[in-house]
C-alpha positions as CSV (number, residue, x, y, z in Angstrom):
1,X,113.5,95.4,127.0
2,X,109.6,95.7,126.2
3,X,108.9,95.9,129.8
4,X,110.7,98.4,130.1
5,X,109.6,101.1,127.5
6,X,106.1,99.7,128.7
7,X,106.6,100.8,132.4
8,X,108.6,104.4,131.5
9,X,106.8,105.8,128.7
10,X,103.8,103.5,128.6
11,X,102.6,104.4,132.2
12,X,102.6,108.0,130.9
13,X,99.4,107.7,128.8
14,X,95.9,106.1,129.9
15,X,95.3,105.7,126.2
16,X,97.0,105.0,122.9
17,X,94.9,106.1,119.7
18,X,96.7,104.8,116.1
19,X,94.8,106.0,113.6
20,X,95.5,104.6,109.8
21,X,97.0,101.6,111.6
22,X,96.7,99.5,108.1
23,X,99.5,101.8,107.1
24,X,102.1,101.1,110.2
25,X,105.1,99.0,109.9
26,X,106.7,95.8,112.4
27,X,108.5,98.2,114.6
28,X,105.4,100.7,114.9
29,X,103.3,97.7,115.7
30,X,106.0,96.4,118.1
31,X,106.0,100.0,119.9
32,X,102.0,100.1,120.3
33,X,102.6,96.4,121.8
34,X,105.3,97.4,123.7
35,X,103.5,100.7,125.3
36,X,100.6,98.6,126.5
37,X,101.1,94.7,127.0
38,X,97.9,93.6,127.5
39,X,95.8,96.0,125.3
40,X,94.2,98.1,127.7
41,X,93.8,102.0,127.0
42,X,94.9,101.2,123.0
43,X,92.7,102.2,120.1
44,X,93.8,101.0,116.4
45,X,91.6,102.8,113.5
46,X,92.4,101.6,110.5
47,X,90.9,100.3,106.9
48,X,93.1,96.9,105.8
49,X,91.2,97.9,102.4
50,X,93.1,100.6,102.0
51,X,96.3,98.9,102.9
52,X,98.4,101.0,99.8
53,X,101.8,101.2,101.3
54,X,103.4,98.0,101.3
55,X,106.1,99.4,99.3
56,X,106.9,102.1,102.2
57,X,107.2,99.4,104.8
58,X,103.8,99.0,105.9
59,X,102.1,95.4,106.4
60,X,98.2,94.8,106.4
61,X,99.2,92.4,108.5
62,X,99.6,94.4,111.4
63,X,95.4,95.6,111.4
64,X,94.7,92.3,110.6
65,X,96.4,90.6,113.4
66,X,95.7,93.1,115.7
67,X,92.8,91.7,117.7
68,X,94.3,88.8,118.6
69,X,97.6,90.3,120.1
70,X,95.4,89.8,123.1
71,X,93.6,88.0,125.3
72,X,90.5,88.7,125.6
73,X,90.6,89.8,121.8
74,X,90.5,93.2,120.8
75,X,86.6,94.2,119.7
76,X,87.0,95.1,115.9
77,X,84.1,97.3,115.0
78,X,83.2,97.9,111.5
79,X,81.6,100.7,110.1
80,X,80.2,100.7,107.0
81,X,78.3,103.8,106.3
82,X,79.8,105.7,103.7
83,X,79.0,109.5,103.4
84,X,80.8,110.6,100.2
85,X,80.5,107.4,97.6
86,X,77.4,106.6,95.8
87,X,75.8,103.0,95.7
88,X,77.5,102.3,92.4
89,X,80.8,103.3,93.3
90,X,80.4,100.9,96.6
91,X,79.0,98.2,94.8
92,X,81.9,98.2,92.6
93,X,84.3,98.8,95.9
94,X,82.2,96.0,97.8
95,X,82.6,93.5,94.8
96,X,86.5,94.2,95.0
97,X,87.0,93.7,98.9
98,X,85.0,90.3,98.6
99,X,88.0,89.2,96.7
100,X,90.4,89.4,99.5
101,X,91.7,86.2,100.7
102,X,92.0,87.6,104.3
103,X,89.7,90.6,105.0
104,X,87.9,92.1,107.6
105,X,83.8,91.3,106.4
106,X,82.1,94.7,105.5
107,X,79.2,95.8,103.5
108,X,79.7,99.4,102.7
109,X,76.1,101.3,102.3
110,X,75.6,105.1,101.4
111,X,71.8,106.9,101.3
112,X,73.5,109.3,99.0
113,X,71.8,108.7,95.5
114,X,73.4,109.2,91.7
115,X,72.8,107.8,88.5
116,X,76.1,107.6,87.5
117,X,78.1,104.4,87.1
118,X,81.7,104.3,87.4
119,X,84.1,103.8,84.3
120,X,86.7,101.7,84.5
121,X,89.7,102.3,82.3
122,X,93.3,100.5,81.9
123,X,95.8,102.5,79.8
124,X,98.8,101.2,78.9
125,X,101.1,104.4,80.4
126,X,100.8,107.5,81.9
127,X,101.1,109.4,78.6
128,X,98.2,107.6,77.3
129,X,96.0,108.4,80.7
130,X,97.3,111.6,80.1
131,X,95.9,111.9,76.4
132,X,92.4,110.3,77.9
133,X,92.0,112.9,80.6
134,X,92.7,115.7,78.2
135,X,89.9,114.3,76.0
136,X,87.9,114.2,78.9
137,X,88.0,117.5,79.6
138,X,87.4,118.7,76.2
139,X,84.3,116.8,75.8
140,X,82.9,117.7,78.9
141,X,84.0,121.7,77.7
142,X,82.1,120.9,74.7
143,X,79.1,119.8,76.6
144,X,78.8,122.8,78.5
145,X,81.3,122.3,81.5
146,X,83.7,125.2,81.9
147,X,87.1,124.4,82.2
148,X,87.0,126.3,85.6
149,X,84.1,123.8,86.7
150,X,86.3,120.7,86.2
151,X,89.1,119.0,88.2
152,X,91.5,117.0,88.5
153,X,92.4,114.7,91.8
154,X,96.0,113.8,92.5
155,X,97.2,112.0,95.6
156,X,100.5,114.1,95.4
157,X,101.4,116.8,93.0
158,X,104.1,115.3,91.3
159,X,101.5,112.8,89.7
160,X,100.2,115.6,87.3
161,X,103.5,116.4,85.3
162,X,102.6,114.1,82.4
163,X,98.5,115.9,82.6
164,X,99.8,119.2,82.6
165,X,102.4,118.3,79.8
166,X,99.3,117.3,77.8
167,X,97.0,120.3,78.2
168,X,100.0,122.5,77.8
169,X,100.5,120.7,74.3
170,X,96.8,121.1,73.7
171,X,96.8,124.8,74.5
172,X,94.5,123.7,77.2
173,X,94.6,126.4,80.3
174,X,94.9,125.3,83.9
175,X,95.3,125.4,87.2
């Protein structure tokens, strides 16, 4: 019974904070709803543009629906300063999201400033984004960048096997 939960562990808190909410799933959406019926005290912070896990269970739908789960509406407030990207890379990101179907409207806007313009690259396989990034780092070694000034981003380790295969082959040291 949602009434229930609501009035034994909902009447416990005075407010519910769900942060990356784009990333919950039906039944953590239900328990949010369940906890507070009519909205008051609850906080969803969330990005349904970086909605990545769909394949994990989550639904965009839940951030996207969120607001009018009750009456009055939830107030959705968007911020759109961005203090790590530069104006290319949001220009690139904010020609993307205006290709959503169903989106929440933002502009993203940085006063950071670069003259660098991003790449975009499609490869047909890891191995071969593999070979590209070694060849990368190499040409930026022969420009002048030491190896031990370079990097690589992963979201989770297990994505670098097939790199580190490749600058193992190449004799390539690293970290």
């Amino acid at each position: 019974d949602d009434g229930a939960l609501a009035a034994e562990v909902g009447g416990r808190f005075s407010h519910i904070l769900v942060d990356e909410y784009q990333d919950t799933n039906g039944l953590q959406a239900a328990i949010v709803k369940a906890l507070r019926p009519d909205g008051r005290g609850v906080t969803v912070v969330g990005d349904d543009a970086q909605a990545i896990f769909a394949f994990r269970g989550a639904s965009v739908r839940n951030i996207l629906d969120f607001p009018q789960q009750y009456l009055p509406p939830a107030r959705v407030v968007t911020l759109e300063r961005n203090y790590r990207s530069t104006p290319t890379i949001l220009a690139a990101s904010n020609a993307v999201m205006s290709r959503a179907t169903e989106r929440y409207t933002k502009d993203l806007w940085t006063e950071r400033t670069s003259d660098e313009r991003p790449v975009i690259l499609s490869v047909p396989d890891e191995t071969d984004q593999a070979t590209y990034v070694a060849e990368q780092v190499l040409e930026r070694r022969e420009a002048g960048v030491a190896l031990k000034r370079q990097a690589v981003l992963f979201r989770a380790s297990h994505h670098s096997a097939q790199l580190e295969l490749e600058l193992a082959r190449r004799n390539i040291p690293f970290v």
